[in-house]
C-alpha positions in Angstrom: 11.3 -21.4 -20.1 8.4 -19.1 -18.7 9.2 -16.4 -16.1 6.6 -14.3 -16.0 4.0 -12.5 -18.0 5.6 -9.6 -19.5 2.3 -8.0 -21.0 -0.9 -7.6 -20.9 -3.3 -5.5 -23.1 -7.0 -3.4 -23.1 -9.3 -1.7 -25.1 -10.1 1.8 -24.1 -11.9 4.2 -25.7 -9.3 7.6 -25.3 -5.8 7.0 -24.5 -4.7 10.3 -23.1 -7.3 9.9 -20.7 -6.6 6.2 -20.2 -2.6 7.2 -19.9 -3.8 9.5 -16.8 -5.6 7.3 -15.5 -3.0 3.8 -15.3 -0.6 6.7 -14.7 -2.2 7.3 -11.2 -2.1 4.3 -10.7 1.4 4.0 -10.4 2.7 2.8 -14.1 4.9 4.7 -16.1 4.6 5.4 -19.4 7.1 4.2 -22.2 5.8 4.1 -25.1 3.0 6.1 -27.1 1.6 5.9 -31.0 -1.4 7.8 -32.2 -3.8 5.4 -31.0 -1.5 3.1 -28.8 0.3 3.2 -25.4 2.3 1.0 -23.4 3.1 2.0 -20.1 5.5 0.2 -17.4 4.2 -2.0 -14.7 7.6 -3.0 -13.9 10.3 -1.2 -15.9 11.7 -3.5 -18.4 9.9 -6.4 -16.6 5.9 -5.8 -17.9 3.7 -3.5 -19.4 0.0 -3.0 -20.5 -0.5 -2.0 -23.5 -3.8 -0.1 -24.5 -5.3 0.4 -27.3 -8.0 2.8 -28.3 -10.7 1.3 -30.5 -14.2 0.6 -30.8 -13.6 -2.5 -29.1 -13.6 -0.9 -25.7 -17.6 -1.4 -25.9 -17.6 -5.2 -25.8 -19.0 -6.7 -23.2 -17.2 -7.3 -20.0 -16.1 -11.2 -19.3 -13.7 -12.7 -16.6 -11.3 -13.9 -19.6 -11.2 -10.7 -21.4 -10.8 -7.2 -20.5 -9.1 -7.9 -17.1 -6.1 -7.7 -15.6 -4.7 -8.4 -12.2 -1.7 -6.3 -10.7 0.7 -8.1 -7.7 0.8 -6.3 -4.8 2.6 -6.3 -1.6 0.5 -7.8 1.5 0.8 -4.8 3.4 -0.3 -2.6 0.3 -3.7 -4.8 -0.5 -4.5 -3.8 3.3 -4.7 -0.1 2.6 -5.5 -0.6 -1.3 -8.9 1.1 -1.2 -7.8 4.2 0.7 -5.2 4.7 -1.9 -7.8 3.9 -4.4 -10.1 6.4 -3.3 -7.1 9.0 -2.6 -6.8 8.5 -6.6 -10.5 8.6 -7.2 -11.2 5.5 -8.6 -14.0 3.4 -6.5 -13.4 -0.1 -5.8 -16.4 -2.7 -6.6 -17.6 -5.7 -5.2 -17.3 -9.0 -6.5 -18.2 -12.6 -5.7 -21.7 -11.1 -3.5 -19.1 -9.4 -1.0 -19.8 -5.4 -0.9 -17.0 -3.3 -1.7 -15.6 -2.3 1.7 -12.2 -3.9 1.6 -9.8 -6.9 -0.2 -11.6 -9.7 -0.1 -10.0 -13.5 0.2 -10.4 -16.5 -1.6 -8.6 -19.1 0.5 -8.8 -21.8 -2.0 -6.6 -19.5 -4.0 -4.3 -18.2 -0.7 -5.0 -14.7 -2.4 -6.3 -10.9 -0.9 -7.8 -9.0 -4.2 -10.0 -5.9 -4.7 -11.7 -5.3 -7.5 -11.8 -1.5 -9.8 -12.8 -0.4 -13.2 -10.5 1.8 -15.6 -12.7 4.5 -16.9 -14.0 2.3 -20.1 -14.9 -0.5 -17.4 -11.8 -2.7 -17.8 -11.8 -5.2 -14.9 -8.3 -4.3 -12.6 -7.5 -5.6 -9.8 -5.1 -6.0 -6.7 -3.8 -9.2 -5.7 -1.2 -10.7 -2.8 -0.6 -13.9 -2.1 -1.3 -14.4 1.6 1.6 -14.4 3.9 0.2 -17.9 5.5 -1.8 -20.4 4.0 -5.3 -20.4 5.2 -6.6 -23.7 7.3 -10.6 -22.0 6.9 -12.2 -23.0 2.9 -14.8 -19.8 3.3 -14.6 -16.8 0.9 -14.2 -14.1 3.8 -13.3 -10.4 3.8 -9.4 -9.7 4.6 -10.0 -8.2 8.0 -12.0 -11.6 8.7 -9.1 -13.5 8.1 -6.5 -11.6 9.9 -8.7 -12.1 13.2 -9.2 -15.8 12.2 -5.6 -16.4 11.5 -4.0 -14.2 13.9 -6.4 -13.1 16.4 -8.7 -10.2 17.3 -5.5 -7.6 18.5 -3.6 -7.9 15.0 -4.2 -5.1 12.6 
């Protein structure tokens, strides 16, 4: 019955800035009302739909205000260069510092962590091409050398 999740929405407090900003990100956008957008995070598979409203000031919680976008292995690796080439700064999360993807092994996932300019939680996510054999919480460049050795890259 389920395939997938075909949309996902936020709060933000301008959407012509907002549209900017999810369109430098790599969406496309498909659909825009007066105080509504929804753009394309796969065409005619997902989309996120934002919404500006006063709403865009509650406070920030894991189960609301946060979406996670799949990425390709190889992409997490060099997410926060292209990030930054976009100007948006990634953040830490879970008490690692926000140098690079982090991994949860218990989840066999790679995510970084960003803010959309109201402070909506985004975020990068792969699943890991092995699964991991070490329980720690670890930075992704930790668990390439644990899983592969010190010469991959």
């Amino acid at each position: 019955m389920i395939k997938g999740l075909y949309e996902a929405h936020l709060p933000v407090s301008n959407i012509e800035k907002s549209i900017i900003f999810y369109e430098k990100l790599g969406l496309q956008l498909a659909i825009k009302y007066e105080q509504t957008a929804f753009l394309w995070i796969v065409k005619n598979e997902s989309w996120l739909g934002l919404w500006e409203c006063e709403k865009y000031k509650s406070p920030f919680h894991p189960s609301i205000r946060h979406v996670a976008f799949q990425v390709d292995f190889n992409d997490i690796k060099n997410a926060k260069i292209w990030l930054e080439e976009r100007g948006v700064k990634i953040k830490g999360e879970f008490g690692f510092d926000a140098t690079e993807p982090i991994v949860m092994p218990d989840q066999a996932h790679a995510m970084i962590y960003f803010n959309d300019p109201d402070g909506n939680s985004l975020e990068f996510i792969s699943k890991l091409p092995a699964d991991p054999e070490n329980k720690a919480d670890m930075y992704l460049s930790e668990w390439e050398k644990y899983k592969y050795g010190s010469n991959n890259k």
